[in-house]
TORDO-707154 format. One line per field, with one value per residue (C-alpha): x, y, z; residue number from 1; residue in three letters. Coordinates in nm, 2 decimals. Layout:
BEGIN
c1 <- c(X, ...)
c2 <- c(Y, ...)
c3 <- c(Z, ...)
num <- c(NUM, ...)
residu <- c(ala, ...)
// end
This chain:
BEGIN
c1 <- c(1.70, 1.72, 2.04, 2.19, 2.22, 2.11, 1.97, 1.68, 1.83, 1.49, 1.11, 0.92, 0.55, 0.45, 0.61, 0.61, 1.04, 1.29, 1.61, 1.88, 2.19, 2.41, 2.31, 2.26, 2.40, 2.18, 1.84, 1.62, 1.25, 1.07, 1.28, 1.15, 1.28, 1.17, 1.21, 1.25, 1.21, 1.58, 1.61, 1.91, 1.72, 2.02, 1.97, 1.78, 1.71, 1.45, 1.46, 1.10, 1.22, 1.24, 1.02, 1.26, 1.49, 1.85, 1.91, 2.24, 2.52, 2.36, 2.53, 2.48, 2.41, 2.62, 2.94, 3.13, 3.05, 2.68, 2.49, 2.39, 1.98, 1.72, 1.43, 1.26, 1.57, 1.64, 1.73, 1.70, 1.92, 2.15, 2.13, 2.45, 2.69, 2.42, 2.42, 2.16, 2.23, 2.13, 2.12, 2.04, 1.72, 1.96, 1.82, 2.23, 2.31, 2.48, 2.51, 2.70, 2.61, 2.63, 2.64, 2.51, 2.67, 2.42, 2.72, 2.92, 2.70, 2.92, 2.84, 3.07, 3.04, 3.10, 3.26, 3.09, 3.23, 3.44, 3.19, 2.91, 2.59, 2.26, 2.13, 2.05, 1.74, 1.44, 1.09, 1.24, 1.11, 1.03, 1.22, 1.54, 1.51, 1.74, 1.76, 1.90, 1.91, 2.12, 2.29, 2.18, 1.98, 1.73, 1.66, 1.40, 1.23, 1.24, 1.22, 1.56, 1.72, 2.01, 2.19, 2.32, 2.22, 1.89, 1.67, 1.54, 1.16, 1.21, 1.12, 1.36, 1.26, 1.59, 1.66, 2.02, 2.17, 2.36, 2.66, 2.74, 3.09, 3.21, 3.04, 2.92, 2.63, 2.50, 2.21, 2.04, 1.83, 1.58, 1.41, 1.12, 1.03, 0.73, 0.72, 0.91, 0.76, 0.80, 0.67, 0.56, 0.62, 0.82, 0.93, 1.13, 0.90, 1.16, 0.95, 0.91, 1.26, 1.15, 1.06, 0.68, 0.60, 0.29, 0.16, 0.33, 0.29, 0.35, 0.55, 0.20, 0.10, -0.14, -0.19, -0.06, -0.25, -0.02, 0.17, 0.52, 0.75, 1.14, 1.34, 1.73, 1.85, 1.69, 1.69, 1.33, 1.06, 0.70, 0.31, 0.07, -0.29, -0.45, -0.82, -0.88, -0.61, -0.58, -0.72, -0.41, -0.16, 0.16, 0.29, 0.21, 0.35, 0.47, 0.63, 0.63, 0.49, 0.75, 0.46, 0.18, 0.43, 0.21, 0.35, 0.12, 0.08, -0.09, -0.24, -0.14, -0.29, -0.53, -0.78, -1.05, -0.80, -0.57, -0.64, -0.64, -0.70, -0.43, -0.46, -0.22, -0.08, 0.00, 0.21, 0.06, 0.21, 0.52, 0.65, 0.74, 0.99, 1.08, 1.42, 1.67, 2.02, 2.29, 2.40, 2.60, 2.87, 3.08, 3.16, 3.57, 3.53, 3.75, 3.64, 3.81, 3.68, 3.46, 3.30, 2.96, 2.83, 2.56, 2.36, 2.14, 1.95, 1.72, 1.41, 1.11, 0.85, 0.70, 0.37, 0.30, 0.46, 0.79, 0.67, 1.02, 1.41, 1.64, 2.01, 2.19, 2.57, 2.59, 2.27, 2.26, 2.02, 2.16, 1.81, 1.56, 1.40, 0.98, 1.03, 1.22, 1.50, 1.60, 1.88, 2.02, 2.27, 2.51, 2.73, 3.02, 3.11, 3.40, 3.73, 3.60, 3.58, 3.16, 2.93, 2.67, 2.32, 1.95, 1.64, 1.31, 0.97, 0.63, 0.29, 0.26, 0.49, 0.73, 1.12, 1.41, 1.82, 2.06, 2.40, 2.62, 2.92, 3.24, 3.35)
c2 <- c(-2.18, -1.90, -1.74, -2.04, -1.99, -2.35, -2.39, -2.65, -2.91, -3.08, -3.12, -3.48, -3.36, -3.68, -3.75, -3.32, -3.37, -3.10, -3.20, -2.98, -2.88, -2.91, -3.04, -2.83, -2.93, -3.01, -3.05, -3.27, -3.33, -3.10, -2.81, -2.53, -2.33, -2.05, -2.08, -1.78, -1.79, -1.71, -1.34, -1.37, -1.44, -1.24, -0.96, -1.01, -0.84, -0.83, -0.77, -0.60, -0.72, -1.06, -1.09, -1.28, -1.26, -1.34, -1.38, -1.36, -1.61, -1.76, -1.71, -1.35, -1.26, -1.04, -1.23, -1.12, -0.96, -0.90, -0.73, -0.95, -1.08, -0.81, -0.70, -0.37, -0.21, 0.15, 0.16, 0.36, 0.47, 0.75, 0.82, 1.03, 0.74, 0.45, 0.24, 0.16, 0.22, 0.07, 0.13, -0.07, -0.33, -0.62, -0.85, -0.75, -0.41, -0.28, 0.09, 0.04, 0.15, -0.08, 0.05, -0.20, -0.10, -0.15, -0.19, -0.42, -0.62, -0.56, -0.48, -0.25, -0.22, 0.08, 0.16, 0.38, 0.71, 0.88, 1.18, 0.91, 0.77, 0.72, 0.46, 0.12, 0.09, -0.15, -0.10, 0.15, 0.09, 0.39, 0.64, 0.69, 0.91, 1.01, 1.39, 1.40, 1.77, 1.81, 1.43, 1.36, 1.10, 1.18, 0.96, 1.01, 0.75, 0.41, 0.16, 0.16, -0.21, -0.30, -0.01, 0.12, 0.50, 0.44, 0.26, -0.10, -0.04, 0.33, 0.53, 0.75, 1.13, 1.22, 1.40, 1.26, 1.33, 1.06, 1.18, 0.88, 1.05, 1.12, 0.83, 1.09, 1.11, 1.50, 1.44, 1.78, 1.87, 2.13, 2.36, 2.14, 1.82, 1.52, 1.34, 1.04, 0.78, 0.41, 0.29, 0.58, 0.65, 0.88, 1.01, 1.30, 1.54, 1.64, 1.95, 2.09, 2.00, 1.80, 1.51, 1.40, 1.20, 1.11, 0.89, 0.61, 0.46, 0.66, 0.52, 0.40, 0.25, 0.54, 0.58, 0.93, 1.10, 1.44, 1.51, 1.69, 1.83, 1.83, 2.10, 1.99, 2.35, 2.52, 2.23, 2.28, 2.02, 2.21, 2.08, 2.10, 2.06, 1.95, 2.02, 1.63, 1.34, 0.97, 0.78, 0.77, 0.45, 0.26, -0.01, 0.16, 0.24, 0.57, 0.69, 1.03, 1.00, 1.27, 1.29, 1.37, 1.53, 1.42, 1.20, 0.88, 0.63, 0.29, 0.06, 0.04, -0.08, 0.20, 0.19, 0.07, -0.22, -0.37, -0.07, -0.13, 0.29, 0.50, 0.89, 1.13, 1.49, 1.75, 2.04, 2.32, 2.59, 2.48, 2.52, 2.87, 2.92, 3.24, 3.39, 3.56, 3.63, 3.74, 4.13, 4.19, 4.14, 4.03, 3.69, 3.65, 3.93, 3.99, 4.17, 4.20, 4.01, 4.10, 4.16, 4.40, 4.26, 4.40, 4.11, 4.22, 4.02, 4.09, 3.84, 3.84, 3.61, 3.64, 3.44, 3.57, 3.82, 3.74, 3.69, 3.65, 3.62, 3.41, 3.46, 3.14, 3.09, 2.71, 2.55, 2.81, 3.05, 3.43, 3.58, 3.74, 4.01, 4.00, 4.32, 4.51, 4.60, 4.24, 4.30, 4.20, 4.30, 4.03, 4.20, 4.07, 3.77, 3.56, 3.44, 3.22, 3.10, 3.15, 3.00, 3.24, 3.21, 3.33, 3.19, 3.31, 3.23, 3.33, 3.39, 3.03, 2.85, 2.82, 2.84, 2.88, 2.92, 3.19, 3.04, 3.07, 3.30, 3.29, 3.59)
c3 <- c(-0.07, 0.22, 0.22, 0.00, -0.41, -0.52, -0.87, -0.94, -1.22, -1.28, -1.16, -1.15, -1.26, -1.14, -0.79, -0.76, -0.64, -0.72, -0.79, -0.72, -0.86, -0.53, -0.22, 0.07, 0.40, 0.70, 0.44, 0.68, 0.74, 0.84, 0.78, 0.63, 0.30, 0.15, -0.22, -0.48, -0.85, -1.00, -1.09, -1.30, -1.63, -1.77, -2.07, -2.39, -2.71, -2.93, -3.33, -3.41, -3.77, -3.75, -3.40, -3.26, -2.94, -2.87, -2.53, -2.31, -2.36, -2.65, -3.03, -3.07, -2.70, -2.49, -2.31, -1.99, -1.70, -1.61, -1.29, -1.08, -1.04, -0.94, -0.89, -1.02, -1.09, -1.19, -1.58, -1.89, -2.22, -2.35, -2.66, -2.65, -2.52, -2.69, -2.36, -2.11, -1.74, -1.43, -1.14, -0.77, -0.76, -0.61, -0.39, -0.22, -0.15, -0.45, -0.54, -0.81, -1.19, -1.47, -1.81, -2.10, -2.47, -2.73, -2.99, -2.81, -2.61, -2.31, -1.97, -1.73, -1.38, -1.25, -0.90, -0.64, -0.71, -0.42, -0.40, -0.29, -0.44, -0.32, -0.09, -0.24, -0.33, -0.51, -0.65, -0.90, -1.22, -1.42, -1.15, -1.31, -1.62, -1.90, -1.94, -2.31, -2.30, -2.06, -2.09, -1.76, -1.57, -1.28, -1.00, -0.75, -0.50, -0.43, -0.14, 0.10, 0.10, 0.30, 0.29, 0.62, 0.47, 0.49, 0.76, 0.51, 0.41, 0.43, 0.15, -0.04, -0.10, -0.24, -0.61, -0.78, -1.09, -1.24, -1.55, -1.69, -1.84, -1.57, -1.32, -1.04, -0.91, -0.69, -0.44, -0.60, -0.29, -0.46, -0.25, -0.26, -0.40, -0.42, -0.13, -0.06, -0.25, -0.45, -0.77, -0.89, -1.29, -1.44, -1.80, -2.00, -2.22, -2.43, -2.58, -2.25, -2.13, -1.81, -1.59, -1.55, -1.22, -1.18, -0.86, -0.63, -0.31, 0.06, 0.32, 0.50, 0.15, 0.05, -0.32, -0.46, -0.75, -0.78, -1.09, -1.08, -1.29, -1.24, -1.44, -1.42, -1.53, -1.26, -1.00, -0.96, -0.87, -0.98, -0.89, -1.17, -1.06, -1.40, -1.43, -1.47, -1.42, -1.33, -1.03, -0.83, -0.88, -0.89, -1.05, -1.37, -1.76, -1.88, -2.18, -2.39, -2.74, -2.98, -3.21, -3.02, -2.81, -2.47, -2.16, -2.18, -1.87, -1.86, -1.64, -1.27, -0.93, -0.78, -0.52, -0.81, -0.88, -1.18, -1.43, -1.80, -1.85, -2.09, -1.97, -2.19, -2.00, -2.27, -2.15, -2.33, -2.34, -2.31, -1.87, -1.89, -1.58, -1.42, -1.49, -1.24, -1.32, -1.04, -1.14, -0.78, -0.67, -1.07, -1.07, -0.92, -0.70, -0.38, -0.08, 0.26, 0.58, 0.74, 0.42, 0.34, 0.02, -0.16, -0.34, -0.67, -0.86, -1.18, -1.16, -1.46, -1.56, -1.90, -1.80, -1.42, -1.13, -0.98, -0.55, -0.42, -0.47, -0.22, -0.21, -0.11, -0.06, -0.15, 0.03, 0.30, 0.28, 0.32, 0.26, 0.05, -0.12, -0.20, -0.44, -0.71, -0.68, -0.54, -0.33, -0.01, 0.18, 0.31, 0.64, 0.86, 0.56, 0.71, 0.55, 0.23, -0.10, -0.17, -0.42, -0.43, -0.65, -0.64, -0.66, -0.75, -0.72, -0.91, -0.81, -0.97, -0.73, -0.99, -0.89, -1.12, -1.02, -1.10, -1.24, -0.95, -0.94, -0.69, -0.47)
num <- c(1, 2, 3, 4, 5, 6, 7, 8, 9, 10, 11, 12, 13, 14, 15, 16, 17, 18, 19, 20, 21, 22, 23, 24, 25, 26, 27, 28, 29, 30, 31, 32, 33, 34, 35, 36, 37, 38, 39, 40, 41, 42, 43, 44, 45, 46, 47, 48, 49, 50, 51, 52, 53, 54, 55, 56, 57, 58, 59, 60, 61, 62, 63, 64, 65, 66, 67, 68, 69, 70, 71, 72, 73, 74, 75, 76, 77, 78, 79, 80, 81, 82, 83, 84, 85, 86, 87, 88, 89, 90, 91, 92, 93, 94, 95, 96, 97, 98, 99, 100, 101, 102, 103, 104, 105, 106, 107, 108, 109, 110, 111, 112, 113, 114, 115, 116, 117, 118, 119, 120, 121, 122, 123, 124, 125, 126, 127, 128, 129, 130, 131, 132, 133, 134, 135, 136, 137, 138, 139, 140, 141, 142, 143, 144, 145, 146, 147, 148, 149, 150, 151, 152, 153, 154, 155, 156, 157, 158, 159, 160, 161, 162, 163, 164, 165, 166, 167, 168, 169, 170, 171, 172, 173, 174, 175, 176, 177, 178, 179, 180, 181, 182, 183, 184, 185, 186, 187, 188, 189, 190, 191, 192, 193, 194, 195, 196, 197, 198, 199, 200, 201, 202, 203, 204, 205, 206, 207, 208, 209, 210, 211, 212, 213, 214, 215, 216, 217, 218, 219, 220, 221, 222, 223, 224, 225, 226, 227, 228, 229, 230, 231, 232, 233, 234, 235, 236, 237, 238, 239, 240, 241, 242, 243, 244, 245, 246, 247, 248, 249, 250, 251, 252, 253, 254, 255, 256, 257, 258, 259, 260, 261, 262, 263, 264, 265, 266, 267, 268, 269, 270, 271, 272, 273, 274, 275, 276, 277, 278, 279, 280, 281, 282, 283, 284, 285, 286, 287, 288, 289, 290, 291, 292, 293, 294, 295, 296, 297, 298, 299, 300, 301, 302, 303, 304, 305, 306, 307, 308, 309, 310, 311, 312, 313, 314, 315, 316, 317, 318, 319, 320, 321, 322, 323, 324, 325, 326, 327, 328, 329, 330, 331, 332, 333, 334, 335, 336, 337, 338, 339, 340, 341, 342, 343, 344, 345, 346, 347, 348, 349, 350, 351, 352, 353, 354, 355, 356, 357, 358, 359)
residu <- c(unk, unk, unk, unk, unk, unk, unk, unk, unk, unk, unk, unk, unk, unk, unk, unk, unk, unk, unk, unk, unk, unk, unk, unk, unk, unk, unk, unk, unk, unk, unk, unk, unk, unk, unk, unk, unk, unk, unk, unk, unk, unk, unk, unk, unk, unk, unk, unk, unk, unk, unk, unk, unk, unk, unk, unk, unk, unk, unk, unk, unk, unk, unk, unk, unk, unk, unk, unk, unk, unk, unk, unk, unk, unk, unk, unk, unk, unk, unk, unk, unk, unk, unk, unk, unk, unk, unk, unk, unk, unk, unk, unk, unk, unk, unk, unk, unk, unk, unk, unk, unk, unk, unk, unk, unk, unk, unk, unk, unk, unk, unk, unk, unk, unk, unk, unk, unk, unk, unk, unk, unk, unk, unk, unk, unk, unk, unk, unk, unk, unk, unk, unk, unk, unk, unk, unk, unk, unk, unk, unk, unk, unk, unk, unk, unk, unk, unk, unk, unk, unk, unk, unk, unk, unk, unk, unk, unk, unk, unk, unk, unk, unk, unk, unk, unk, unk, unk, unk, unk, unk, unk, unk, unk, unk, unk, unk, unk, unk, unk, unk, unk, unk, unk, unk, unk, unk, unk, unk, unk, unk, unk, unk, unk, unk, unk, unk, unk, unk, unk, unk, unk, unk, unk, unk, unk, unk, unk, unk, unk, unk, unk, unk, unk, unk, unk, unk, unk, unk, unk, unk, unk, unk, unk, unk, unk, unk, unk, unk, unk, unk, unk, unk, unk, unk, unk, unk, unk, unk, unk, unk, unk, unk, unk, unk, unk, unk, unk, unk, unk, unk, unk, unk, unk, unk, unk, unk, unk, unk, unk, unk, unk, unk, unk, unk, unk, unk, unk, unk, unk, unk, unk, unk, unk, unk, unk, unk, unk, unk, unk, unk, unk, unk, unk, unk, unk, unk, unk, unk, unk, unk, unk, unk, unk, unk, unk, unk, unk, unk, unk, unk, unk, unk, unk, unk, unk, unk, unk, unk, unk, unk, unk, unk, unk, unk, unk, unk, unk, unk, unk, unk, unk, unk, unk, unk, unk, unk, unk, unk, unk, unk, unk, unk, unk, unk, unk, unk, unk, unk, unk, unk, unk, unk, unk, unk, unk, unk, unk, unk, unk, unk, unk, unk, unk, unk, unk, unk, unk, unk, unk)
// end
């Protein structure tokens, strides 16, 4: 009852009353309340076996600690550590992780990590996705609430990976990414080794139809135009069928309405990414400020024409070659320790990065 956490004990069909649980100081007539549904239904399981479900704190339920109540909350399972984790969706900001052991029942919160995390956030749903090739989840999206990070309402076009082992989250920032965007679905084809994203809703509420894929390796968010694909949507079901080894998306709310349509995306062949390896300067090098240091790279793509190579040191960009041989040479380098990788492009759009090395 606005900002108040008051539980309803009982309802009188007959004379419609409530009756609460506590009372609530200065209640009089003609006072107006805005009433929510409780959001704290707490964590259940279900046994496909026996069809049945056993619910928190009941015999056989999970005890302890639990997150809080929320709404359309980040989540999704490791198979490596066999827990669920999620993430943000409190009505409260809360950028916390909570990690749910399927063996124990138990929650754990996690603490924001000292390194940072992203904003809080809501209308998540399917946008935080377990990489278990690389045993790391991907968050993209979502709807900014409370959270002095980012403006409330605003939309989030960030790209974070989440390492559950360690509890630290790394805002990726990719060259280039979907655009920022809410209840849009996402999955991980794990023949293809990356995340689908298909759809969502704009910051002025216009309906997205594009389909992207996110490569965690390489750090690289790609466009696929498919030939045919959905009506744009949000709101929807996704999931990514092993056998049939397609993503598979459901439903949603599109300009034609509540949809009841399945579509399948099959990735064949399989995303074929350009490669590019650094060859210059050898990884440890030392040089003597102010440095001259000639940059090589060698860049190929199996299923197109490499169009260009960038040289970065960390996220600044040092320049670029649009040729063979890819080099660039890097003059008056200051005092430093440098992190220093390449990235290359095809005639596709397609971008892949070097591993970095240190001079």
């Amino acid at each position: 009852i606005g900002d108040i956490d008051v539980g309803v004990q009982s309802y009188n069909g007959l004379s419609k009353t409530l009756t609460l649980s506590a009372p609530v100081a200065a209640l009089g007539v003609g006072t107006t309340y805005l009433l929510y549904a409780t959001t704290g239904a707490g964590t259940w399981y279900f046994n496909p076996v026996t069809k049945t479900w056993v619910g928190q704190n009941t015999p056989s339920g999970n005890t302890g600690p639990t997150p809080s109540g929320r709404i359309a909350a980040a989540v999704d399972y490791s198979v490596t550590d066999k827990a669920f984790v999620l993430f943000a969706g409190s009505l409260e900001s809360d950028r916390t992780v909570w990690k749910l052991d399927v063996t124990t029942k138990l929650w754990t919160n996690l603490p924001v990590p000292a390194t940072g995390a992203p904003p809080h956030l809501r209308e998540m749903l399917n946008s935080f996705v377990y990489d278990k090739q690389n045993n790391v989840f991907i968050l993209f999206g979502g709807q900014c609430t409370g959270d002095v990070q980012c403006p409330n309402g605003n939309l989030n076009g960030e790209t974070w990976a989440y390492h559950l082992s360690t509890n630290t989250w790394v805002n990726m920032k990719p060259p280039s990414s979907p655009g920022a965007r809410a209840q849009q679905v996402m999955t991980y084809d794990s023949d293809n080794g990356v995340v689908v994203l298909f759809g969502g809703l704009t910051q002025d509420l216009a309906i997205n139809d594009d389909t992207w894929i996110y490569h965690y390796p390489s750090n690289t968010w790609t466009r696929l135009f498919p030939d045919t694909k959905p009506l744009g949507r949000y709101l929807a079901q996704i999931a990514y069928d092993p056998l049939a080894k397609r993503t598979v998306i459901f439903g949603g709310v599109s300009n034609a309405g509540i949809g009841a349509d399945i579509w399948g995306l099959k990735l064949t062949p399989a995303v074929t990414l350009p490669a590019v390896s650094l060859t210059s300067p050898v990884n440890g090098s030392s040089f003597s400020a102010p440095a001259n240091i000639t940059l090589s790279a060698n860049a190929t793509d199996s299923n197109g024409s490499v169009t260009m190579v960038e040289f970065f040191a960390g996220s600044t960009k040092l320049g670029q070659a649009l040729s063979a041989p890819f080099t660039f040479n890097w003059t008056g380098v200051p005092v430093g320790i440098y992190s220093i990788t390449a990235v290359v492009t095809d005639n596709s759009g397609a971008s892949n990065r070097s591993l970095p090395i240190n001079v």
